[in-house]
C-alpha positions, -999 to +999 in steps of 0.1 A: -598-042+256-618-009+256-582+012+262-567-010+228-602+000+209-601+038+221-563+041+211-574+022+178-602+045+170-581+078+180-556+064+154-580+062+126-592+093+133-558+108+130-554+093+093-588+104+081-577+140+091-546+139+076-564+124+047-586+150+042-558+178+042-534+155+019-559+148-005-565+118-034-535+128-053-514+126-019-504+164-024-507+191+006-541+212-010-521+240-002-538+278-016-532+292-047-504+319-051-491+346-081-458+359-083-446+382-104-407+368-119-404+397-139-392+422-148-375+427-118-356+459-124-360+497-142-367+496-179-345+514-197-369+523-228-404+537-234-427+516-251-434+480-240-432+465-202-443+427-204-451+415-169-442+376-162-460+358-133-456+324-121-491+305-106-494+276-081-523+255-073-546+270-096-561+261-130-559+285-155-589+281-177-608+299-208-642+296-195-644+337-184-681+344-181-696+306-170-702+293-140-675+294-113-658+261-103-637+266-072-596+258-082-597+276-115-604+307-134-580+336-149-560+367-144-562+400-143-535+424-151-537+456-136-519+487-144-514+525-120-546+511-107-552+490-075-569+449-080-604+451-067-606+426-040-645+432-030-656+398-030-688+392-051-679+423-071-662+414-107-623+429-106-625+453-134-615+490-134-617+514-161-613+503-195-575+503-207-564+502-172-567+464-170-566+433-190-582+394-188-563+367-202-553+332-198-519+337-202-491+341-176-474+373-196-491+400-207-478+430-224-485+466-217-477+491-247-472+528-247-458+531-212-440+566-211-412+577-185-418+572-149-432+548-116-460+523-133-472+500-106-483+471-123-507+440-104-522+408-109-549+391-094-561+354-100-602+355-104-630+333-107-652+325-141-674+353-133-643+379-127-649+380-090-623+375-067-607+344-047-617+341-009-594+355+002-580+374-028-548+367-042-530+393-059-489+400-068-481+438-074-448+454-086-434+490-091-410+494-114-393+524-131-393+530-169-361+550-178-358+564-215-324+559-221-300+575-250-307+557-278-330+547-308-358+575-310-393+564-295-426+579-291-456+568-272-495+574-266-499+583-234-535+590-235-562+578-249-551+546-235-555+515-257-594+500-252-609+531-235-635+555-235-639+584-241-667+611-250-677+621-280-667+655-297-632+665-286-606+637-286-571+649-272-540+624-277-510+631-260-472+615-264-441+609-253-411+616-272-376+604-265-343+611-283-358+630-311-355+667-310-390+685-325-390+712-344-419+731-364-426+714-398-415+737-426-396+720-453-360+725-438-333+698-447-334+667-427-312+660-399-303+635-375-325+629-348-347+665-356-381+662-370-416+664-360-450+647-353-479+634-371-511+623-354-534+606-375-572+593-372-586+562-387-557+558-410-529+538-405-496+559-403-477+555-438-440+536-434-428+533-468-393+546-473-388+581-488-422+585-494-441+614-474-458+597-440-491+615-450-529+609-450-556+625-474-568+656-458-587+656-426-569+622-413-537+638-402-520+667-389-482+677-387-468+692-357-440+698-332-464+693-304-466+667-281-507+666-278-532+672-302-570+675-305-592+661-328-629+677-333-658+664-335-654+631-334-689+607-336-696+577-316-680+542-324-646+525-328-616+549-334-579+543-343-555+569-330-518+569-344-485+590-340-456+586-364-419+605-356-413+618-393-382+636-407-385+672-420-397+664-445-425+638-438-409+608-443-406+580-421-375+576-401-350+551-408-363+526-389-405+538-384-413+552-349-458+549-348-476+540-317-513+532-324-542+530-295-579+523-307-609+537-282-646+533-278-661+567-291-693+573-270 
């Protein structure tokens, strides 16, 4: 009888076990996971690179900033920079080098030529980390290829800081061939630069892609400074114009905004 009741009692401890790793809902409570589904391959354009990810057994919730509850939280997107994983220690890195969202895309603008690495890391409420972290990380190539002309910002970058004073911008071009402003006929593809600060770059056909004076400059260079340039909230925005300042065919401006301090 005591053998029967032994065997009986090893049994149901068997089931409670597996009970407790199968859970209520009768599903394995297996970790959560990231993985990035795309893209998967070089980009063949400056510009825009929109990273895809696909989560499992995590809820992705809006509640960044309140308590943390453990099976839920949001993402990080992480670009040329690596996904803090110092537990206790919110994941953030310099400002424009990562993003917090709820989605599963995000998109990163202004990407120039070259190897971007880009990351994502699931995190709690409170931005920390999972125990143990989870993060996905892809590097990918971005190509400009022979086609439509393009221009980006490469620095600032979109969100960050910089000091006050001196503010230098710097840009990519790509299939457009710059030349020194100075009234010569237009021509395909041949043109120059304007920069512009705290006024949105001008798009209307035919009609010079200007600013009043003080808010932009014309040049065949591919970086400009700005001077003295006071604390606050700044718009910083390039425009490929013809030779003579109007807007291309089909308008070229990359726009980043930075925290003036």
């Amino acid at each position: 009888m005591k053998s029967g009741f032994f065997r009986i009692t090893n049994f149901m401890l068997v089931l409670l076990a597996l009970a407790l790793t199968i859970g209520p809902a009768g599903c394995s409570q297996a970790s959560p996971s990231i993985k990035i589904i795309g893209p998967s391959g070089p980009i063949f354009a400056i510009g825009d690179v929109t990273l895809s990810v696909d989560v499992s057994n995590f809820k992705i919730v809006d509640k960044q900033g309140q308590a943390n509850v453990k099976g839920e939280g949001h993402l990080h997107y992480f670009m040329d920079v690596a996904a803090p994983t110092a537990q206790g220690k919110p994941a953030v890195t310099e400002p424009g080098t990562y993003a917090h969202v709820t989605d599963t895309s995000y998109t990163w603008h202004n990407i120039g030529g070259g190897s971007h690495t880009f990351s994502v890391e699931l995190v709690n409420n409170d931005h920390t980390p999972l125990n143990p972290p989870v993060v996905a990380s892809v590097t990918l190539l971005v190509v400009p290829e022979i086609g439509q002309p393009g221009a980006v910002i490469l620095t600032p970058r979109d969100g960050g800081i910089v000091l006050a004073g001196d503010v230098s911008v710097t840009v990519q071009v790509d299939n457009f061939d710059l030349v020194n402003p100075g009234g010569q006929p237009n021509a395909a593809r041949q043109g120059h630069l304007n920069y512009f600060l705290d006024f949105a770059a001008p798009t209307t056909a035919g009609q010079p892609a200007v600013g009043p004076s003080g808010t932009y400059i014309s040049t065949a260079d591919t970086s400009y400074t700005w001077h003295s340039i006071l604390p606050g909230q700044h718009t910083l925005s390039i425009e490929l114009v013809n030779n003579d300042q109007t807007p291309l065919d089909t308008p070229v401006v990359a726009t980043v905004m930075v925290n003036v301090q």
